[in-house]
Every structure is written in C-alpha cells, then in structure tokens.
PDB file of N, CA, C and O in Angstrom:
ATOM      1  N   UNK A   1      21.992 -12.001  -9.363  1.00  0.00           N
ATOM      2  CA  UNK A   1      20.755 -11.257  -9.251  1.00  0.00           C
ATOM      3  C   UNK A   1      20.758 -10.477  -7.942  1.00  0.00           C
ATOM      4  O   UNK A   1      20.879 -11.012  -6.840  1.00  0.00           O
ATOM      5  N   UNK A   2      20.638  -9.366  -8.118  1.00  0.00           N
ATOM      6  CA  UNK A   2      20.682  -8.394  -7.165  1.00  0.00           C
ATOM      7  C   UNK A   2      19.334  -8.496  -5.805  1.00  0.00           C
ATOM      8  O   UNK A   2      18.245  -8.642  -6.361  1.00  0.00           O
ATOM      9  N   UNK A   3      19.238  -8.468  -4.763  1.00  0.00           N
ATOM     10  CA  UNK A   3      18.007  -8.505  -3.787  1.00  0.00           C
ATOM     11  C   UNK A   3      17.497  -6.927  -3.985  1.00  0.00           C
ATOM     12  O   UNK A   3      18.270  -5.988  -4.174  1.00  0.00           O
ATOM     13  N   UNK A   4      16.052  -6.822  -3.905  1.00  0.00           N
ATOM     14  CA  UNK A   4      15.514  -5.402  -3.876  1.00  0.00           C
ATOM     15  C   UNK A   4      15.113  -4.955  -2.575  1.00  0.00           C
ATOM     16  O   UNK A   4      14.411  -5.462  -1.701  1.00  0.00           O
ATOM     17  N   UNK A   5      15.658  -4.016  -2.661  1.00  0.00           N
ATOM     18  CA  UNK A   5      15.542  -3.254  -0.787  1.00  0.00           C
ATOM     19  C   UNK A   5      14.240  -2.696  -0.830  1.00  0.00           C
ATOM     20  O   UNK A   5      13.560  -2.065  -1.639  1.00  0.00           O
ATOM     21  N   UNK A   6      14.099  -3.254   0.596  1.00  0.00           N
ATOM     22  CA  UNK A   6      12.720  -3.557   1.331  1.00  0.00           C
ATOM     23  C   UNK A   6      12.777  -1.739   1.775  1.00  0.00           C
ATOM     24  O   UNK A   6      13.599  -1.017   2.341  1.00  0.00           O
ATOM     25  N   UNK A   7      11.298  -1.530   1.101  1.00  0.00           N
ATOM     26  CA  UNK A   7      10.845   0.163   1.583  1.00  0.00           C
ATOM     27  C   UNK A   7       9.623   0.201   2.278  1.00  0.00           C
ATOM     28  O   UNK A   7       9.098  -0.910   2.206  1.00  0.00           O
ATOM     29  N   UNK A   8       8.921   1.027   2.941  1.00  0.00           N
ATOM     30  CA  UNK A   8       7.835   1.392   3.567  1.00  0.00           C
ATOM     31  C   UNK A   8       7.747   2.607   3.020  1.00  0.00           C
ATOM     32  O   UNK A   8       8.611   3.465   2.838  1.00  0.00           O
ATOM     33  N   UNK A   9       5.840   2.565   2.618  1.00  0.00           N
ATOM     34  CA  UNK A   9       5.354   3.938   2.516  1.00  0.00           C
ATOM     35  C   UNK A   9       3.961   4.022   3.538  1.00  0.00           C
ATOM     36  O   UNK A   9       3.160   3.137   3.841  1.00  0.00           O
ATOM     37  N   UNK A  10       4.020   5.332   3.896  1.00  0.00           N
ATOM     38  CA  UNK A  10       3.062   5.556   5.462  1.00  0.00           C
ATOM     39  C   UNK A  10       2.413   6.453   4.515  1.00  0.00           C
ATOM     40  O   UNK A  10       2.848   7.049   3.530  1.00  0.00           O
ATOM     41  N   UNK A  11       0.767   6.378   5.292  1.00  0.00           N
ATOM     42  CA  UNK A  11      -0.711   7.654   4.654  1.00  0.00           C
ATOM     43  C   UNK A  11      -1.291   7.684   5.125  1.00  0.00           C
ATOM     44  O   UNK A  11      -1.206   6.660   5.802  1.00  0.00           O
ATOM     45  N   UNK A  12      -2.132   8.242   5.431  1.00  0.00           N
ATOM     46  CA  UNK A  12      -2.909   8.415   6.205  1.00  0.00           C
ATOM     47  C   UNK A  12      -3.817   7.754   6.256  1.00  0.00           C
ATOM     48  O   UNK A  12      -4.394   7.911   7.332  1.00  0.00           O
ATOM     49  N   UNK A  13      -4.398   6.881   5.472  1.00  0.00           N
ATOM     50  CA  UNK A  13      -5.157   5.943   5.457  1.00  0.00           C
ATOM     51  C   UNK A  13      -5.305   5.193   4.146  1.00  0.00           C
ATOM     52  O   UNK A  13      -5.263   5.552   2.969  1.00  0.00           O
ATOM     53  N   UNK A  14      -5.522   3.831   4.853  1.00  0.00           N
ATOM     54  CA  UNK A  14      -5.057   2.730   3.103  1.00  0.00           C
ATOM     55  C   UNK A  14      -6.832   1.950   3.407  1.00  0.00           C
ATOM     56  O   UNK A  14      -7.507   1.638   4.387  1.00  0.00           O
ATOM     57  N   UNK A  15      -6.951   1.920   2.122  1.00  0.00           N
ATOM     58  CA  UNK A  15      -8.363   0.913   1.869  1.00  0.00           C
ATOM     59  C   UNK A  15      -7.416  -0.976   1.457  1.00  0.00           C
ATOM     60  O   UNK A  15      -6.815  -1.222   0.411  1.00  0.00           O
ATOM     61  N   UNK A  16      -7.600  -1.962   2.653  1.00  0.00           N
ATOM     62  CA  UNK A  16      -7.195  -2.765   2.553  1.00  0.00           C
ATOM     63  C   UNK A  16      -8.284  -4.291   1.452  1.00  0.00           C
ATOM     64  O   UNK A  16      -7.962  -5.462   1.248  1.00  0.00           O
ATOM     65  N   UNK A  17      -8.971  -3.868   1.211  1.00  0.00           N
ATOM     66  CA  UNK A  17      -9.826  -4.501   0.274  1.00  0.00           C
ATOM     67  C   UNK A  17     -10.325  -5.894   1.093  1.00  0.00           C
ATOM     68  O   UNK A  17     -11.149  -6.664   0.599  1.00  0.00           O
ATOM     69  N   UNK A  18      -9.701  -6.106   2.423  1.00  0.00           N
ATOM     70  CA  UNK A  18     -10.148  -6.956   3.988  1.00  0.00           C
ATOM     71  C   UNK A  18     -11.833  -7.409   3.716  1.00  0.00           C
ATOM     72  O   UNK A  18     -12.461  -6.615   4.416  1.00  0.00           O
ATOM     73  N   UNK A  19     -12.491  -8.018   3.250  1.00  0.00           N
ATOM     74  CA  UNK A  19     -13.961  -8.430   3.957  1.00  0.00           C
ATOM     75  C   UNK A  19     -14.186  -7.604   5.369  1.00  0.00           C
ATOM     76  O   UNK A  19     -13.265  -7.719   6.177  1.00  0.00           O
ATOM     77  N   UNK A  20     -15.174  -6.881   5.710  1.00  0.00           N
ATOM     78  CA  UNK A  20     -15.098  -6.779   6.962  1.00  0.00           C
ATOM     79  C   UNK A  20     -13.904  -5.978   7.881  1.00  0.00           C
ATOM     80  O   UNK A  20     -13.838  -6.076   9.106  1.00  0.00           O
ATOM     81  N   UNK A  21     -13.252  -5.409   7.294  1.00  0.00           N
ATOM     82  CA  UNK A  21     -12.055  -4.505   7.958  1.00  0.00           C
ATOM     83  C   UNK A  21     -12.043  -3.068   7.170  1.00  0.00           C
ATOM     84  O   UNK A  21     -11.961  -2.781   5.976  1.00  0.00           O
ATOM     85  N   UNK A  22     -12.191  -2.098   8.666  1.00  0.00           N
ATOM     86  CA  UNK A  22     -11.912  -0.798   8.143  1.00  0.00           C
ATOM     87  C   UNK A  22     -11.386  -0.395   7.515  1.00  0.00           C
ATOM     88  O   UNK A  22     -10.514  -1.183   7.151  1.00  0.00           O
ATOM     89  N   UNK A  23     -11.286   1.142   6.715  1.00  0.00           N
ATOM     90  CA  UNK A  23     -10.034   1.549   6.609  1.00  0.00           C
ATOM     91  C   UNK A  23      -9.280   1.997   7.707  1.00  0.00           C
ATOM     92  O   UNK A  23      -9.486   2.659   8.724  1.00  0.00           O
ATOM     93  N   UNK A  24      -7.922   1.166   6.929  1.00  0.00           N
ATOM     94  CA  UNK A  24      -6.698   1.596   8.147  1.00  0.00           C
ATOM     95  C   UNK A  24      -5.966   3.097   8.062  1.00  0.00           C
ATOM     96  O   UNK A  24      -5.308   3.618   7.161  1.00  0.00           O
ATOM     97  N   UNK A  25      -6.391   3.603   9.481  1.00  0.00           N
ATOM     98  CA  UNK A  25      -5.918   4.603  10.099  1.00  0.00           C
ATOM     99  C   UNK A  25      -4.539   5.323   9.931  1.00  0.00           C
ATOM    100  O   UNK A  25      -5.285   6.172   9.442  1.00  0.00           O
ATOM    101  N   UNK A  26      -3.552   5.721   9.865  1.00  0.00           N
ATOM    102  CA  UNK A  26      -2.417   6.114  10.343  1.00  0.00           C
ATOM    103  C   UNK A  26      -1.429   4.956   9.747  1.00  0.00           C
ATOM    104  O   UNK A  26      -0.490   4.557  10.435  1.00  0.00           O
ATOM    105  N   UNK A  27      -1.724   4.328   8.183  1.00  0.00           N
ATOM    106  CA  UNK A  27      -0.869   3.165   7.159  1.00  0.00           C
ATOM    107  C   UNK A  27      -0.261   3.150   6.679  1.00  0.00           C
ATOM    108  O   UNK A  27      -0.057   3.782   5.643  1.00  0.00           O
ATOM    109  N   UNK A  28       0.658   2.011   7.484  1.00  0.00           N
ATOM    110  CA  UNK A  28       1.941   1.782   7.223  1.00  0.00           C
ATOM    111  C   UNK A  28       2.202   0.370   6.103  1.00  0.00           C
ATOM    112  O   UNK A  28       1.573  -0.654   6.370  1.00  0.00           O
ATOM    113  N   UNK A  29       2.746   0.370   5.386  1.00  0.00           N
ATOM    114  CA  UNK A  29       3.153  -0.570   4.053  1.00  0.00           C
ATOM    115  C   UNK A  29       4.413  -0.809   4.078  1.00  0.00           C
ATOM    116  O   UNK A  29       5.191   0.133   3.924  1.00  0.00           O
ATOM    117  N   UNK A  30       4.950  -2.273   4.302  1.00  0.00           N
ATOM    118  CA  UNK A  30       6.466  -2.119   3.602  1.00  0.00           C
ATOM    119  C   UNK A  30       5.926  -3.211   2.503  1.00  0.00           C
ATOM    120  O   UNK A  30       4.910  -3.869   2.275  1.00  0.00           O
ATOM    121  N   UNK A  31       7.337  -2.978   1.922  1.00  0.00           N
ATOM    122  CA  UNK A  31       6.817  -3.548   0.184  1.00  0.00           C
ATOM    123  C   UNK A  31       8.342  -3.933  -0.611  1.00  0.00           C
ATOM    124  O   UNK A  31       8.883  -2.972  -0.065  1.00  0.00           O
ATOM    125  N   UNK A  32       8.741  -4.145  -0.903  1.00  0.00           N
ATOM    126  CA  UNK A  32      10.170  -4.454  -2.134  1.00  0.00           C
ATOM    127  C   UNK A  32       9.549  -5.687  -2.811  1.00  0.00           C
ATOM    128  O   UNK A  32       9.001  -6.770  -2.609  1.00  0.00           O
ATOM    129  N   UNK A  33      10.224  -4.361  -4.245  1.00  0.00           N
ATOM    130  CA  UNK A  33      10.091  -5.226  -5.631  1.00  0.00           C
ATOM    131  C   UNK A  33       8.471  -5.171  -6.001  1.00  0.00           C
ATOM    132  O   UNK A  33       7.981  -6.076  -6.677  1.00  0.00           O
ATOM    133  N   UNK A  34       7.816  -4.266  -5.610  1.00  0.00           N
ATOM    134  CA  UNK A  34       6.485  -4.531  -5.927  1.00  0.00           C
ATOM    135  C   UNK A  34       5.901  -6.177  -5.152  1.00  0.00           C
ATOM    136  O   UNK A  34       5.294  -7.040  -5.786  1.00  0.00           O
ATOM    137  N   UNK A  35       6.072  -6.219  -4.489  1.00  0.00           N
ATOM    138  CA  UNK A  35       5.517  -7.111  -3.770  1.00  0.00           C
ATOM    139  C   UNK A  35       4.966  -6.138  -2.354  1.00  0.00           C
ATOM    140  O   UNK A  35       5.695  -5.248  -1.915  1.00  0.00           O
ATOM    141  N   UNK A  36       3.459  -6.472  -1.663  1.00  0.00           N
ATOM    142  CA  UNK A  36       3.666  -5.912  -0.306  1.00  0.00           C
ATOM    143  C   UNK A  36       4.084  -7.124   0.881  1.00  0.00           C
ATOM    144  O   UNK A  36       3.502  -8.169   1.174  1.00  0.00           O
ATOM    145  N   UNK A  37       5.067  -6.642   1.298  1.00  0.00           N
ATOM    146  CA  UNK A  37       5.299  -7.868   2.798  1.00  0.00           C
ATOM    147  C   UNK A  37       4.420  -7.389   3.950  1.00  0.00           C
ATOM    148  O   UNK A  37       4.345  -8.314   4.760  1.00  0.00           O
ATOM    149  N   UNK A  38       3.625  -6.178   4.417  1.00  0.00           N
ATOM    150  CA  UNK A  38       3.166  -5.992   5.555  1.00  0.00           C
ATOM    151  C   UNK A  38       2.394  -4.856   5.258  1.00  0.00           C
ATOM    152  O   UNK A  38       2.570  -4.108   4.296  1.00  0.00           O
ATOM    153  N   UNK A  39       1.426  -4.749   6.231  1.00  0.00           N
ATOM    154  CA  UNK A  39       0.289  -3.952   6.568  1.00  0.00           C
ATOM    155  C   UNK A  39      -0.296  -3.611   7.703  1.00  0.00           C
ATOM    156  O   UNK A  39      -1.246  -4.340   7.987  1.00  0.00           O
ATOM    157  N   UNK A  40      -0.082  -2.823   8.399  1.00  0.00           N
ATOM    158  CA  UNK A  40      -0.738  -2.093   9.165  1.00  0.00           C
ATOM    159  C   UNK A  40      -0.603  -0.783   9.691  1.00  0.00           C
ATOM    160  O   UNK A  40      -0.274   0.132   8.937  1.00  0.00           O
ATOM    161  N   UNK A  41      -0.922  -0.486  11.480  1.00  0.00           N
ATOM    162  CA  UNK A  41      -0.515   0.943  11.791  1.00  0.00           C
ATOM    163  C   UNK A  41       1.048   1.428  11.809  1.00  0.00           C
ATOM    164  O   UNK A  41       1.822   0.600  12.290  1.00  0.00           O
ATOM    165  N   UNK A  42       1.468   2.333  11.472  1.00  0.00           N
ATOM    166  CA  UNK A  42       2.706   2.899  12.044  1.00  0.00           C
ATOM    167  C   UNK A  42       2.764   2.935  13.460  1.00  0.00           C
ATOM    168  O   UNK A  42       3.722   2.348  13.961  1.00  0.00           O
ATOM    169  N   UNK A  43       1.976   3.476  14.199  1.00  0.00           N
ATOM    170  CA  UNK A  43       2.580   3.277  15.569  1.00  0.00           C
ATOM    171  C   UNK A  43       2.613   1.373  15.859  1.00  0.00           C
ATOM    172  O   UNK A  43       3.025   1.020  16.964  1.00  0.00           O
ATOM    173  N   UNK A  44       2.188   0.293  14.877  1.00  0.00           N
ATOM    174  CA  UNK A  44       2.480  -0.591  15.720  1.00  0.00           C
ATOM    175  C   UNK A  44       3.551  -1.648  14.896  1.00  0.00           C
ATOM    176  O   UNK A  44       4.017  -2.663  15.412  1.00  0.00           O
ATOM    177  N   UNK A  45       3.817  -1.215  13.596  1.00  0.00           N
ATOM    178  CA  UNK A  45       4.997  -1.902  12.576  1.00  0.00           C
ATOM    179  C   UNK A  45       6.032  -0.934  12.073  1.00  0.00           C
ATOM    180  O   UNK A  45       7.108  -1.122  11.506  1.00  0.00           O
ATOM    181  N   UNK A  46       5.480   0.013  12.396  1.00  0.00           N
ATOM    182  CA  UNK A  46       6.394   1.424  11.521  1.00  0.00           C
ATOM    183  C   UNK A  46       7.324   1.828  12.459  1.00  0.00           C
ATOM    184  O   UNK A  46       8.075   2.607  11.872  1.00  0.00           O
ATOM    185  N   UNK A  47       7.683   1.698  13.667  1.00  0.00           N
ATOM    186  CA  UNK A  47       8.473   2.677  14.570  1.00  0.00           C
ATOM    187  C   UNK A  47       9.783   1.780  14.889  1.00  0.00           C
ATOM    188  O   UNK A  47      10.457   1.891  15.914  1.00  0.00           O
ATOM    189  N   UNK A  48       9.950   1.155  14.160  1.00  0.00           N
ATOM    190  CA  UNK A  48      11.321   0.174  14.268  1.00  0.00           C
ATOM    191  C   UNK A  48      11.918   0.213  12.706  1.00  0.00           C
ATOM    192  O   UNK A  48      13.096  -0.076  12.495  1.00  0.00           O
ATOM    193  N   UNK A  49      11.041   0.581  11.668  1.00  0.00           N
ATOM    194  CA  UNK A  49      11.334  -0.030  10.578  1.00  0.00           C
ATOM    195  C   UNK A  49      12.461   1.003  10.265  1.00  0.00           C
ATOM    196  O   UNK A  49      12.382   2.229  10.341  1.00  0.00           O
ATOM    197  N   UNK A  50      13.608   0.181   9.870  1.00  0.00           N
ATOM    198  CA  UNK A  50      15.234   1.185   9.626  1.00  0.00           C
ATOM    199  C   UNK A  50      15.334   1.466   8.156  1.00  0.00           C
ATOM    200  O   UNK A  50      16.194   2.260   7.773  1.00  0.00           O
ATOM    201  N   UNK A  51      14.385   0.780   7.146  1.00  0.00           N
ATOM    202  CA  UNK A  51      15.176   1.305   5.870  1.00  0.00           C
ATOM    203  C   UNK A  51      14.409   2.175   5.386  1.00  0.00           C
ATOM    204  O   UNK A  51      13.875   2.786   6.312  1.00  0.00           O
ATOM    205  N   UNK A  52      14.027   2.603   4.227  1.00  0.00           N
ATOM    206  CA  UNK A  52      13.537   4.146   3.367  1.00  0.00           C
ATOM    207  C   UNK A  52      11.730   4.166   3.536  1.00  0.00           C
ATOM    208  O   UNK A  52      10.928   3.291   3.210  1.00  0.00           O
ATOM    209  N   UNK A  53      11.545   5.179   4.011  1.00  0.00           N
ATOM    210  CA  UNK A  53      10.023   5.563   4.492  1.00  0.00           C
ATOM    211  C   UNK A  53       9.934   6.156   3.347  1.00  0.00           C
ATOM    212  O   UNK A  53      10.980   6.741   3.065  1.00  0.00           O
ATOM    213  N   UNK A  54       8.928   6.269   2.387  1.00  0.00           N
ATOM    214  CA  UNK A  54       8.107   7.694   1.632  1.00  0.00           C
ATOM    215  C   UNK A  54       6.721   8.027   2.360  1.00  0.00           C
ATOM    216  O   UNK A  54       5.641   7.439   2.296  1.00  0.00           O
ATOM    217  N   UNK A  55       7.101   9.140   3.057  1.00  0.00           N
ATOM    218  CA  UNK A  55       5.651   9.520   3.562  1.00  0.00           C
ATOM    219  C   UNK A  55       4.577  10.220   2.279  1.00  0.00           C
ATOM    220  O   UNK A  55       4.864  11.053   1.418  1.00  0.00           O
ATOM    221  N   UNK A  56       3.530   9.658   2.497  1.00  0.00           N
ATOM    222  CA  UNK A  56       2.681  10.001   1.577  1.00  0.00           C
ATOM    223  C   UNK A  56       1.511  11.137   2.075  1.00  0.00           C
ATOM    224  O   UNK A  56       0.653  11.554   1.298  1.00  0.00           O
ATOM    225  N   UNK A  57       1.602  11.513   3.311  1.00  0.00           N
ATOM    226  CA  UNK A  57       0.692  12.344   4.212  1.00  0.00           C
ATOM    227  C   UNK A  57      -0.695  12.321   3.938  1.00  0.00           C
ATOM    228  O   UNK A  57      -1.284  11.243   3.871  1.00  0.00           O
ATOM    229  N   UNK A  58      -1.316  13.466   3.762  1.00  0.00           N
ATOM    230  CA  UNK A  58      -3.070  13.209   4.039  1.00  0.00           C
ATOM    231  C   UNK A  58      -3.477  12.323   2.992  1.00  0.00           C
ATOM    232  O   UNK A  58      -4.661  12.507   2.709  1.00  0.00           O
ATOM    233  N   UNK A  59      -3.017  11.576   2.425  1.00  0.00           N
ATOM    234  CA  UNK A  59      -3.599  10.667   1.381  1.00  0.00           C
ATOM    235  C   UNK A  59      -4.271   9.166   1.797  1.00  0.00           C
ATOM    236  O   UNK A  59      -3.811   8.454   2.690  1.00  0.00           O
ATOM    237  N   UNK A  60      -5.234   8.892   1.121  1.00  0.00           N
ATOM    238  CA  UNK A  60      -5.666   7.445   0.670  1.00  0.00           C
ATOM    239  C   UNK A  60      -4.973   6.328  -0.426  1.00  0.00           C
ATOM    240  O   UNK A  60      -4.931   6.455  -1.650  1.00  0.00           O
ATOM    241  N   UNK A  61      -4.591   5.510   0.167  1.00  0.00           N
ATOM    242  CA  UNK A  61      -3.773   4.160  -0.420  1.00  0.00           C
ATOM    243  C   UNK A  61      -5.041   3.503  -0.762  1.00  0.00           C
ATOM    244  O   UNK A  61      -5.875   3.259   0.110  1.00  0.00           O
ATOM    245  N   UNK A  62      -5.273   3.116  -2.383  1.00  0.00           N
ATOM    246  CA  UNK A  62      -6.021   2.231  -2.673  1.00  0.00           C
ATOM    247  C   UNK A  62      -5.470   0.892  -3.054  1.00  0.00           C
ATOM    248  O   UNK A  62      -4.242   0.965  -3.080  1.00  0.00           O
ATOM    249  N   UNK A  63      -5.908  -0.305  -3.359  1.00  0.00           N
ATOM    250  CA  UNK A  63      -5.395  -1.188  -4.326  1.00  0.00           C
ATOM    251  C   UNK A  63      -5.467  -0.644  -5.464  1.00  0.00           C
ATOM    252  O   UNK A  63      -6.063   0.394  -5.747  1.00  0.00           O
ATOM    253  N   UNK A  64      -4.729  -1.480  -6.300  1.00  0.00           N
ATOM    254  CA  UNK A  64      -4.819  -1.200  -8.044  1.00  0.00           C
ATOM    255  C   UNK A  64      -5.539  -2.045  -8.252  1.00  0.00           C
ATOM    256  O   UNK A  64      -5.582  -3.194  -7.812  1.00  0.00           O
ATOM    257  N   UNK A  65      -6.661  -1.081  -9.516  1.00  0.00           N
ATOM    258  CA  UNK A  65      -7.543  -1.751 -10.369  1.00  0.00           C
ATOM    259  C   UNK A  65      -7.901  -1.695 -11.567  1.00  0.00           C
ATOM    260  O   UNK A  65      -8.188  -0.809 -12.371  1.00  0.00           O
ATOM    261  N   UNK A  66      -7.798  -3.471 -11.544  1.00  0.00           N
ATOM    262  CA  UNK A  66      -7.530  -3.787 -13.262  1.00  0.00           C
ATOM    263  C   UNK A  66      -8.969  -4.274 -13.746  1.00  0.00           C
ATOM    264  O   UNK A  66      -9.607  -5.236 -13.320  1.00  0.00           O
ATOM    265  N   UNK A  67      -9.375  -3.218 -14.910  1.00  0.00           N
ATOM    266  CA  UNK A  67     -10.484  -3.579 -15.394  1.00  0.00           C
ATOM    267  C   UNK A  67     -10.277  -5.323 -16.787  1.00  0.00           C
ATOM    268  O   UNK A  67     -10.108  -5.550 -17.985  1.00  0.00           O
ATOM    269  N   UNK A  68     -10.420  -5.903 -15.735  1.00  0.00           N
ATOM    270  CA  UNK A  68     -10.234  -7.152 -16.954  1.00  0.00           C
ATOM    271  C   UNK A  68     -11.464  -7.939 -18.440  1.00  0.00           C
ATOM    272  O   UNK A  68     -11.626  -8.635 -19.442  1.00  0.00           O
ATOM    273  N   UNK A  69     -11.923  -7.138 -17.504  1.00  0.00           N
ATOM    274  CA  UNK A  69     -13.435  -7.224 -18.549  1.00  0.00           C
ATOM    275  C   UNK A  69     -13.649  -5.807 -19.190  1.00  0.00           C
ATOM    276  O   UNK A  69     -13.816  -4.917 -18.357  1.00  0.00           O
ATOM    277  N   UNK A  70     -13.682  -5.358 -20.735  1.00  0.00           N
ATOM    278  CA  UNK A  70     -13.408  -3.936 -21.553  1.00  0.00           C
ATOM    279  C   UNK A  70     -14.412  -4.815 -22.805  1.00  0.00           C
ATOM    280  O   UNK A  70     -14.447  -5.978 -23.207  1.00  0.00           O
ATOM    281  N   UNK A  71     -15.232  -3.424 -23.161  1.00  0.00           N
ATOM    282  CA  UNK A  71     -15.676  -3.682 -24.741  1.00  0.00           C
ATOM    283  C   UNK A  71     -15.144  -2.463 -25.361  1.00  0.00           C
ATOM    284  O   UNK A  71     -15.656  -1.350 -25.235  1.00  0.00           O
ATOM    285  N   UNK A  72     -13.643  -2.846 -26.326  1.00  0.00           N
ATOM    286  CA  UNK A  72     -13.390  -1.949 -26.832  1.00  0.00           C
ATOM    287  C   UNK A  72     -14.167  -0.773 -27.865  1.00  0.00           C
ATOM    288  O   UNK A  72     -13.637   0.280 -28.217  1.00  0.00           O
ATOM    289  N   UNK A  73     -15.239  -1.129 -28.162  1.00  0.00           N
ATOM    290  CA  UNK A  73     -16.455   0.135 -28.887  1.00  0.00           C
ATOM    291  C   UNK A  73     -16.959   0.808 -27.396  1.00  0.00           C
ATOM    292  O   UNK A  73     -17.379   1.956 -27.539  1.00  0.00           O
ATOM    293  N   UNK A  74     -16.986   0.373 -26.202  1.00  0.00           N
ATOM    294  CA  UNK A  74     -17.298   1.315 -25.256  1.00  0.00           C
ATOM    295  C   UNK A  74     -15.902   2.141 -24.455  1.00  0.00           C
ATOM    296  O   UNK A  74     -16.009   2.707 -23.367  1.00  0.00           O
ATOM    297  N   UNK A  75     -14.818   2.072 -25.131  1.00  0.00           N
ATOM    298  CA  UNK A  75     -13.839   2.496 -24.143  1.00  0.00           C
ATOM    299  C   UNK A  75     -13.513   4.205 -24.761  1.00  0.00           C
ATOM    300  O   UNK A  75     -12.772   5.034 -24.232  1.00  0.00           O
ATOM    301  N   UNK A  76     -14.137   4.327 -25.722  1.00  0.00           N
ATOM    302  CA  UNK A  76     -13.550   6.124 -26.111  1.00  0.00           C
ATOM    303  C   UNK A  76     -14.355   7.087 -25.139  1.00  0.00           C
ATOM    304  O   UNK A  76     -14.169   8.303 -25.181  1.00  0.00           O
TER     305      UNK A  76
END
C-alpha cells in the first residue's frame, strides 16, 4: 500500500467551524489522503512546508456540508 503525499493548500481565508474562533486570516491547510493534519496561518506553519502548495488566492475555505436530514418530495 502506497503512503499519500502530504499537500498544503493556502486562501485567503478558511471558516474553521472552531466555537468561538475567527475566521482564519492568510490559511494555511496541509492535508493527505483527504484527511486534514493542520491548520493555521501561513506565515506561522506554511513557510517551512517543502512539499506541493495549491494556492487558492482570494478565496474562502469552507467545511463540507452534508445535508443528512432530506425529504425527498422537497428536494426538486
């Protein structure tokens, strides 16, 4: 089984879904395999990180959301 290489994507700002915590500023994500391993600023996790950046620029990072509750007669 192959290991999945660890990537970072940077935006300009990510909504961390945190109780009580801003949105983060200037966000940095590393992540492999669909998993996230880390979260925060680029200037304070991002400026060392050596493997593949996708900059995402003026954008907002949301979580994904799964509507788990649907009444299929209301979904057309």
């Amino acid at each position: 089984m192959s290991k999945m290489p660890v990537k970072a994507t940077r935006a300009a700002l990510a909504l961390t879904m945190t109780p009580g915590r801003d949105p983060l500023e200037d966000a940095f994500i590393i992540h492999s395999g669909g998993r996230i391993l880390e979260v925060g600023r680029y200037s304070e996790i991002g400026r060392d990180f050596e493997g593949e950046i996708l900059d995402r620029g003026d954008i907002v990072l949301t979580p994904g959301v799964i509507n788990s509750h649907v009444h299929l007669e209301l979904s057309c």
